[in-house]
C-alpha positions as a printed NumPy array, in Angstrom:
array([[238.693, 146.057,   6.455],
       [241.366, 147.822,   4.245],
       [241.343, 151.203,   3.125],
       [242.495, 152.206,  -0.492],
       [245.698, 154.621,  -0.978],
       [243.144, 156.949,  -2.969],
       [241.009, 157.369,  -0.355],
       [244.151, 158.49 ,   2.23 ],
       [244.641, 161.923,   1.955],
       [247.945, 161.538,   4.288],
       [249.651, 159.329,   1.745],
       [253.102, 160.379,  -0.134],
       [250.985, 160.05 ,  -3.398],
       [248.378, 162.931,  -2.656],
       [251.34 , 165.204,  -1.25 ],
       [253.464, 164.635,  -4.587],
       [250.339, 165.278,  -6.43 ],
       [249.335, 168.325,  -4.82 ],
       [253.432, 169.523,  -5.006],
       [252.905, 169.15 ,  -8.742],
       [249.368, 170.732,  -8.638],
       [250.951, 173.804,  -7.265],
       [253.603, 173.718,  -9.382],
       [251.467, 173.586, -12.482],
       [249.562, 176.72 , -11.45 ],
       [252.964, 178.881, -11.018],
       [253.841, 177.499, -14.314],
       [250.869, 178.467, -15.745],
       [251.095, 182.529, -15.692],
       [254.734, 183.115, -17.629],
       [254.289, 180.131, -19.923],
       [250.813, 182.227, -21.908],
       [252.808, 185.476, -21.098],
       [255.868, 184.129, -22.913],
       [253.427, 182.653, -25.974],
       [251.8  , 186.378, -25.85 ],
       [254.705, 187.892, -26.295],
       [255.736, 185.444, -29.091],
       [252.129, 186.15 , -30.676],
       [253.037, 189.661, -30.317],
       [256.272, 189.234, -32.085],
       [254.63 , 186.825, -35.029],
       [252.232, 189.259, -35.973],
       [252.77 , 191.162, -39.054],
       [253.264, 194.701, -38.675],
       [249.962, 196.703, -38.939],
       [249.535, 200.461, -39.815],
       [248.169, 202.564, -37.111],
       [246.64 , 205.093, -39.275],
       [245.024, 202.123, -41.405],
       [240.796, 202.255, -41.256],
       [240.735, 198.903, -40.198],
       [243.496, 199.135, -37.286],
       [242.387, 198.481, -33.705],
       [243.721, 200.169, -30.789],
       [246.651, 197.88 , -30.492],
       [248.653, 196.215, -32.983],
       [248.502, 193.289, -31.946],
       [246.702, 189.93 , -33.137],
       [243.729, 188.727, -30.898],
       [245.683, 185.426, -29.605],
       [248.235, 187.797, -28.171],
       [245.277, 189.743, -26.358],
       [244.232, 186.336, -25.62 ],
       [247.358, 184.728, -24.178],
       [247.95 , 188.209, -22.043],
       [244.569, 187.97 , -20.562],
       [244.77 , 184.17 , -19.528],
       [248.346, 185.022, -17.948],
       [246.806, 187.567, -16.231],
       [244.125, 185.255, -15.34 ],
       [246.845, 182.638, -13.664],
       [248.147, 185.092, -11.689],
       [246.652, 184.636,  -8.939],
       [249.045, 181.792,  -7.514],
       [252.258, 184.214,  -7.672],
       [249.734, 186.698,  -5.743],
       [249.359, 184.199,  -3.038],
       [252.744, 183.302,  -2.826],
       [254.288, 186.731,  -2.984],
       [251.798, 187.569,  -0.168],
       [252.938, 184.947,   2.068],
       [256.675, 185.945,   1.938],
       [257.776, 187.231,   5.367],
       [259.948, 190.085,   3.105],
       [256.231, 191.039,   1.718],
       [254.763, 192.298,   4.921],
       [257.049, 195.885,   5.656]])
């Protein structure tokens, strides 16, 4: 009987995909906190003393971007926690 590459989790295949798996999720964080900041930057400028202001100048897909960066963070969490220079 013959197993299927798929099905072995000790193949080269599922380690390069799990590689780019984690690689994808530290990618994730700075790439929406650079296109907040670009959002940021796009907007047009708004009054603050304008009635129809909010409390930050900003557009909502900047609010939106900086919220799903913060979201992603959680991979740089876990690998700034397992740095040996982390635990002083």
């Amino acid at each position: 009987m013959t197993t299927s590459s798929a099905s072995n989790t000790g193949s080269a295949g599922a380690w390069q995909a799990r590689g780019a798996a984690s690689w994808l999720a530290l990618a994730a964080s700075p790439t929406f906190a650079l296109m907040a900041w670009i959002a940021a930057n796009d907007a047009p400028p708004i009054a603050l003393c304008s009635p129809g202001s909010s409390i930050l100048p900003t557009g909502g897909m900047a609010v939106m971007y900086l919220l799903m960066s913060l979201f992603h963070l959680a991979p740089w969490l876990k690998l700034a926690s397992s740095r040996p220079w982390a635990r002083t």
